[in-house]
C-alpha positions in Angstrom: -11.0 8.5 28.9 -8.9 6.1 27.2 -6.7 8.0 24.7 -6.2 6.2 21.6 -3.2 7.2 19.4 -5.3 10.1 17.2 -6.3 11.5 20.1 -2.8 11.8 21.8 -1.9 12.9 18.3 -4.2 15.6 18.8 -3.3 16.6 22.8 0.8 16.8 21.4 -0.4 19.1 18.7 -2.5 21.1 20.7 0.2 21.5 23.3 2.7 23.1 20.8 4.5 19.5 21.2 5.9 19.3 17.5 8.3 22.1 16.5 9.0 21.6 12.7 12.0 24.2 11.6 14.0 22.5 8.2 15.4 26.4 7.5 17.0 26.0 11.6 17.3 22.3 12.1 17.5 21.0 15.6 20.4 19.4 17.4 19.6 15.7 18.4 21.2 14.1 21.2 22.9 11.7 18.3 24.2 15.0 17.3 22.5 14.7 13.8 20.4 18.0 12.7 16.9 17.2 12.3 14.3 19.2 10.6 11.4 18.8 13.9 11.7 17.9 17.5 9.2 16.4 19.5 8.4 17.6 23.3 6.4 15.3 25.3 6.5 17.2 28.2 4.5 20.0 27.2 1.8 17.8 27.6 2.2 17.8 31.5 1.1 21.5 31.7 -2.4 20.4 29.9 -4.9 18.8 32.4 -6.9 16.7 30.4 -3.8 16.0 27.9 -2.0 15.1 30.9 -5.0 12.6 32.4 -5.6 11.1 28.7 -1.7 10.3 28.6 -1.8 8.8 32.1 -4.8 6.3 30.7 -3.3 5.5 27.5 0.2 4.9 29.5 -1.4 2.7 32.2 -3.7 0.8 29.8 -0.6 -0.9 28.4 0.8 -2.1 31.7 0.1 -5.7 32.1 -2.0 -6.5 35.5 -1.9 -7.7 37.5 1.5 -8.9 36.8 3.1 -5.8 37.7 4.4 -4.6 40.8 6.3 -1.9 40.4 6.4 1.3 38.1 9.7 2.8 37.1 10.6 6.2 35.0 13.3 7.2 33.4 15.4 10.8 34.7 14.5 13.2 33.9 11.5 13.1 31.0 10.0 9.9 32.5 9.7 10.0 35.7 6.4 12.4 35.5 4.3 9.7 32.8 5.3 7.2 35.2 4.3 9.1 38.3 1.0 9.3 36.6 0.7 6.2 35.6 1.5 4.8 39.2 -0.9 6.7 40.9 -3.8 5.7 38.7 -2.6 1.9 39.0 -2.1 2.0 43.0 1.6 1.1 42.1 5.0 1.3 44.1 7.0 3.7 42.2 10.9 3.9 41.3 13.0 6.3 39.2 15.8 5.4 37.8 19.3 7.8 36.9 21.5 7.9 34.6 24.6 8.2 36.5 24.7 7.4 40.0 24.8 10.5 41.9 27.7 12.1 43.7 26.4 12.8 46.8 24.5 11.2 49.5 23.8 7.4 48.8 25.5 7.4 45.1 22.4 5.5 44.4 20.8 5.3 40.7 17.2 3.9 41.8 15.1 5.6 44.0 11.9 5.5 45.7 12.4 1.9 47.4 14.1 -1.7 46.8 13.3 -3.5 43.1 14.6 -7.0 43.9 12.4 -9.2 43.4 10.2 -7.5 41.8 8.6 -7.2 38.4 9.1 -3.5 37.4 7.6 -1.7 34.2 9.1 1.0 32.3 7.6 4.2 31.6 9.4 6.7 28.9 8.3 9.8 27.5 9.5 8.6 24.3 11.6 6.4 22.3 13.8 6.9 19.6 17.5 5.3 19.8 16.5 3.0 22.8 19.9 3.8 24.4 18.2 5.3 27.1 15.5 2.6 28.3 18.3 -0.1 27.2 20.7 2.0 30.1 17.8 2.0 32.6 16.5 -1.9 32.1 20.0 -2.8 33.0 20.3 -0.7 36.2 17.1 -1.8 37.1 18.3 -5.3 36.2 21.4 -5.3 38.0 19.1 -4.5 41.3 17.6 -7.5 41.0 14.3 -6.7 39.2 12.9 -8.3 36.5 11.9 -5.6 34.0 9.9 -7.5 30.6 8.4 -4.4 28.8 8.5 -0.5 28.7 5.7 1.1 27.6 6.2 4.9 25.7 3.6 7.8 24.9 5.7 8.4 21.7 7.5 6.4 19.3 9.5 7.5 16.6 11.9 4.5 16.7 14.2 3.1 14.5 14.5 0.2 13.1 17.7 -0.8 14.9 16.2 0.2 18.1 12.8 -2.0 17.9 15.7 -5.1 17.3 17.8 -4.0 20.3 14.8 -4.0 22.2 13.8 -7.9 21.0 17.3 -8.6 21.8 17.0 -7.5 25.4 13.9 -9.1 25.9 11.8 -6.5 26.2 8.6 -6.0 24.9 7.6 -2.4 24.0 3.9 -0.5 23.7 3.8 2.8 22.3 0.8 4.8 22.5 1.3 7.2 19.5 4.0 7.3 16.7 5.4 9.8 14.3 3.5 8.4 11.2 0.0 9.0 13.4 1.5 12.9 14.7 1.9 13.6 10.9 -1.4 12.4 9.8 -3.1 14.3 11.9 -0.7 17.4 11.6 -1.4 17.3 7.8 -5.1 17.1 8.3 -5.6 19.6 10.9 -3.1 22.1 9.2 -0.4 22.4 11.5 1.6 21.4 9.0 2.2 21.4 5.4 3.3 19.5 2.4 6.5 21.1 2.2 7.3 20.8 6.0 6.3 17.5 5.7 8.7 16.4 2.4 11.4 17.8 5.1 10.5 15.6 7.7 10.4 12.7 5.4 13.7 12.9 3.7 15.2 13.3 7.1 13.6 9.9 7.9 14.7 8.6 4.7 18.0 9.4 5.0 19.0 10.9 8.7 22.5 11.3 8.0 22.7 12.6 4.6 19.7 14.8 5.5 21.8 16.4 8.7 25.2 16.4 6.3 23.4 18.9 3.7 21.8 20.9 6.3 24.6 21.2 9.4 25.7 24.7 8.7 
């Protein structure tokens, strides 16, 4: 079980993982509207989806190089959970703020320094995220040189903020694949799909005419 990027395609569809909605756009974290959302972690609830994510994910970690696995809180911890256990690989999460109690730490799960630590994210779109986590992780002392994603619908400016922090990145399945196969298995149509492409055309004016 390998999972190549179609077949991922297919396990996100099949799990109800791409909500497409132009007439009641959804509020991004960049607080733009957007026409569909994307929920990764639907997948988790699907045993074979789950398993064929965990290969695809763990296929891209370069071995033996790797020491440790680190996920993001809260979306990527379980991919790289997966993805450690079928690797036989220390793993680490990693928060976004430290927390208030207790330690105040924002890794957990064990040291990093020294080590040479991959990421593991649901999915990427503005890379502010995995940018946040690589330097925490970073800052501990590890030496973090690629993330690897089950979904990709990056931009442009993030793919160059990743070069730029020297990361190198692997996605298993992107937007432009989730679309094809949407369109050819019906789970979505032409006009849902003109949506989705003028919002990638043009985010911002897309979410100006539609934020009501």
């Amino acid at each position: 079980m390998s999972g190549t990027a179609e077949e991922i395609a297919a396990a996100l569809l099949d799990a109800d993982a791409l909500l497409v909605r132009p007439e009641a756009p959804f509020r991004l974290t960049s607080g733009l509207r957007a026409p569909f959302y994307i929920n990764c972690r639907l997948i988790l609830s699907r045993p074979r989806a789950r398993a064929l994510a965990a290969a695809a994910l763990a296929a891209t970690v370069p071995m033996p190089a790797t020491t440790v696995i680190a996920g993001g809180v809260t979306a990527g911890v379980p991919f790289a959970t997966l993805v450690a256990e079928r690797l036989g690989l220390p793993l680490v999460y990693v928060r976004a703020e430290a927390k208030a109690h207790g330690t105040a730490g924002r890794i957990e799960g064990g040291a990093v320094a020294g080590e040479r630590v991959h990421l593991i994210e649901d999915l990427i779109s503005t890379a502010g995220s995995i940018l946040a986590f690589t330097r925490t992780l970073r800052e501990a002392g590890a030496a973090v040189d690629g993330v690897s994603v089950l979904f990709s619908r990056a931009s442009e400016s993030a793919q160059v903020a990743l070069e730029e922090a020297g990361l190198a990145f692997t996605a298993v399945c992107d937007l432009d694949t989730l679309l094809q196969v949407a369109l050819v298995e019906g789970r979505i149509d032409e006009a849902a799909l003109g949506e989705v492409r003028a919002f990638l055309a043009d985010p911002e004016g897309w979410s100006a005419a539609h934020d009501s």
